[in-house]
ROTORVO-737687 format. One record per residue (C-alpha): residue number from 1; residue in one letter; z, y, x. Coordinates in steps of 0.1 Angstrom, whole numbers. Layout:
// residues N
+-----+----+-------+-------+-------+
:   i : aa :    up : north :  east :
+-----+----+-------+-------+-------+
: NUM :  A :     Z :     Y :     X :
...
+-----+----+-------+-------+-------+
***
This chain:
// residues 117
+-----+----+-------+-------+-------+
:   i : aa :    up : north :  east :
+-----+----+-------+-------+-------+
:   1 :  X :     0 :     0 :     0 :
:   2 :  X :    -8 :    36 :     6 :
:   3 :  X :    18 :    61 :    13 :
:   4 :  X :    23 :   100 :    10 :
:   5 :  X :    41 :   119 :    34 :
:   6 :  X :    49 :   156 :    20 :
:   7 :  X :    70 :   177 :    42 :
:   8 :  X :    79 :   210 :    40 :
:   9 :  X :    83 :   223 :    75 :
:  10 :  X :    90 :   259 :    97 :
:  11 :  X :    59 :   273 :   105 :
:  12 :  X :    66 :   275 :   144 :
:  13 :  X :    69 :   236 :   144 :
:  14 :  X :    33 :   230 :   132 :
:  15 :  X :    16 :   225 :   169 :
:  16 :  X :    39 :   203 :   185 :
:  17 :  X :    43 :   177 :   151 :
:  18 :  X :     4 :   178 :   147 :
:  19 :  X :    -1 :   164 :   183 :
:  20 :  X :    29 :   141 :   179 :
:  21 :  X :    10 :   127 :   150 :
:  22 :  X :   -21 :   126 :   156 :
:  23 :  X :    -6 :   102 :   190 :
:  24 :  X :    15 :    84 :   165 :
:  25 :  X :   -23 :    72 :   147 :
:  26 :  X :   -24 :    97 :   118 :
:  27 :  X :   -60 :   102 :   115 :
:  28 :  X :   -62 :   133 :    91 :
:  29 :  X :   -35 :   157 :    73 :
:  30 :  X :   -36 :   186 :    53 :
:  31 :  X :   -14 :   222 :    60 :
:  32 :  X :    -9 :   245 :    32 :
:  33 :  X :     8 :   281 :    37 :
:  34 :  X :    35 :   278 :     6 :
:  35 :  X :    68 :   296 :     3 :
:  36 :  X :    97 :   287 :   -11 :
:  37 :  X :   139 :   282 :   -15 :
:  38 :  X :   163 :   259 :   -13 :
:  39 :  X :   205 :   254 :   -20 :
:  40 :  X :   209 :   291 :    -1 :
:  41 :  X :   183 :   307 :   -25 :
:  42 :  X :   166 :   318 :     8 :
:  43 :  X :   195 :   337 :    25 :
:  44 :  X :   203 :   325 :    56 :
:  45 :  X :   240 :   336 :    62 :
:  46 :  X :   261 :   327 :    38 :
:  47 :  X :   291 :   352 :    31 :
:  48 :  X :   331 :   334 :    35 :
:  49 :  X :   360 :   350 :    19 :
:  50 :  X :   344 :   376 :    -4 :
:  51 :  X :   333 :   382 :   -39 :
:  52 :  X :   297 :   394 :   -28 :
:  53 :  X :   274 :   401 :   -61 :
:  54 :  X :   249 :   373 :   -72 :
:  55 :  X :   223 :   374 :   -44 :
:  56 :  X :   188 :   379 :   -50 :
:  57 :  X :   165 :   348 :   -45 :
:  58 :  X :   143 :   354 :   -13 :
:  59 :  X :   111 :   330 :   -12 :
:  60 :  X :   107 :   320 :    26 :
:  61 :  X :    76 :   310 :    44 :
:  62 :  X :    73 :   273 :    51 :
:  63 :  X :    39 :   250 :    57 :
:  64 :  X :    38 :   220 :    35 :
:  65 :  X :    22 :   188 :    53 :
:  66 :  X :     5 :   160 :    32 :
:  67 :  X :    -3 :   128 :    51 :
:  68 :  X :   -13 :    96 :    41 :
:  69 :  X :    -5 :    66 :    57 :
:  70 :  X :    -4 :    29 :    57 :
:  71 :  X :    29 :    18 :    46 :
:  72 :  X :    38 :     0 :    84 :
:  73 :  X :    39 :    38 :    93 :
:  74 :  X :    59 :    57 :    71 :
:  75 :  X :    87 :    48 :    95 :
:  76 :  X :    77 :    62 :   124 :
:  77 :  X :    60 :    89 :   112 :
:  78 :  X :    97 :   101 :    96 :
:  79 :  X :   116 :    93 :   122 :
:  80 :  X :    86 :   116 :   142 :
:  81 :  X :    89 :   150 :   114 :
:  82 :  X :   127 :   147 :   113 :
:  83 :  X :   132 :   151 :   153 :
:  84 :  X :   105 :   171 :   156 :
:  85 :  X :   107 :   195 :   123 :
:  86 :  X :   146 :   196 :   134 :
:  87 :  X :   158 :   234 :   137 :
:  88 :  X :   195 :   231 :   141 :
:  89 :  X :   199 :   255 :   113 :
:  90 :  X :   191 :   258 :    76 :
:  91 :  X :   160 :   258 :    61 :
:  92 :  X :   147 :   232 :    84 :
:  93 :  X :   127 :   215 :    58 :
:  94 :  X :   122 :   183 :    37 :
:  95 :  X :   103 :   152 :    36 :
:  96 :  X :    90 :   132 :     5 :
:  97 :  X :    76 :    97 :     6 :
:  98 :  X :    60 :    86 :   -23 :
:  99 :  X :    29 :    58 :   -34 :
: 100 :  X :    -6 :    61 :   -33 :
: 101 :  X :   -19 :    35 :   -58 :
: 102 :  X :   -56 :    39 :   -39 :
: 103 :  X :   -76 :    66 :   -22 :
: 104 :  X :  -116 :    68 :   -27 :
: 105 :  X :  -137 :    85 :    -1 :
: 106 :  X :  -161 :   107 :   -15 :
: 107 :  X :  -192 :   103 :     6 :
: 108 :  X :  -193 :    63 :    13 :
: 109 :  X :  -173 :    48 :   -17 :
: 110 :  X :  -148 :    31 :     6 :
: 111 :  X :  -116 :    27 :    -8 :
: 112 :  X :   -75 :    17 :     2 :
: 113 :  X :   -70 :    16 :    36 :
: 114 :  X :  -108 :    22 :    46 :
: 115 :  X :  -110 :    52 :    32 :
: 116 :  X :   -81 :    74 :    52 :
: 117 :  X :   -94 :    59 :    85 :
+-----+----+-------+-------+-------+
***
């Protein structure tokens, strides 16, 4: 079976994760310039001890990654994002796994596996 990887990643970590994948055997991805929130609502310092008014949702900028793999990957390439996405701080992202039931490519026909190689 076919799996999607969708991450949601800092936009400075884009170069060194493409490479890493591409090694890893990932033979084609997609980037998409999206912004977004998370738990913090998009502020990045959260305020201790003091009754500060509602804060204001702020929309950061993020890339979103969408890879398919084979299933015998989805491992590694994880294990790859997560270390190499990895910020030390908030807001480093998040990854979604999630099934593929079959992928046709356009131009040939071919389909499963055959068609994301």
């Amino acid at each position: 079976m076919l799996r999607k990887i969708e991450c949601y990643i800092q936009p400075f970590k884009l170069e060194p994760l493409t490479q890493a994948l591409v090694e890893l055997g990932v033979d084609g991805m997609s980037v998409t310039e999206v912004r977004g929130f998370g738990r913090q609502r998009g502020q990045m310092v959260k305020r201790r001890g003091q009754a500060a008014p509602k804060p204001e949702i702020k929309f950061l900028p993020k890339l979103k990654l969408e890879i398919i793999v084979p299933e015998d990957m989805v491992d590694a390439a994880v294990v790859l994002i997560t270390k190499l996405a990895r910020t030390g701080t908030v807001g480093a992202g998040k990854i979604f796994v999630l099934p593929v039931e079959d992928a046709i490519r356009i131009g040939t026909g071919e389909t499963g596996h055959t068609a994301i190689a």
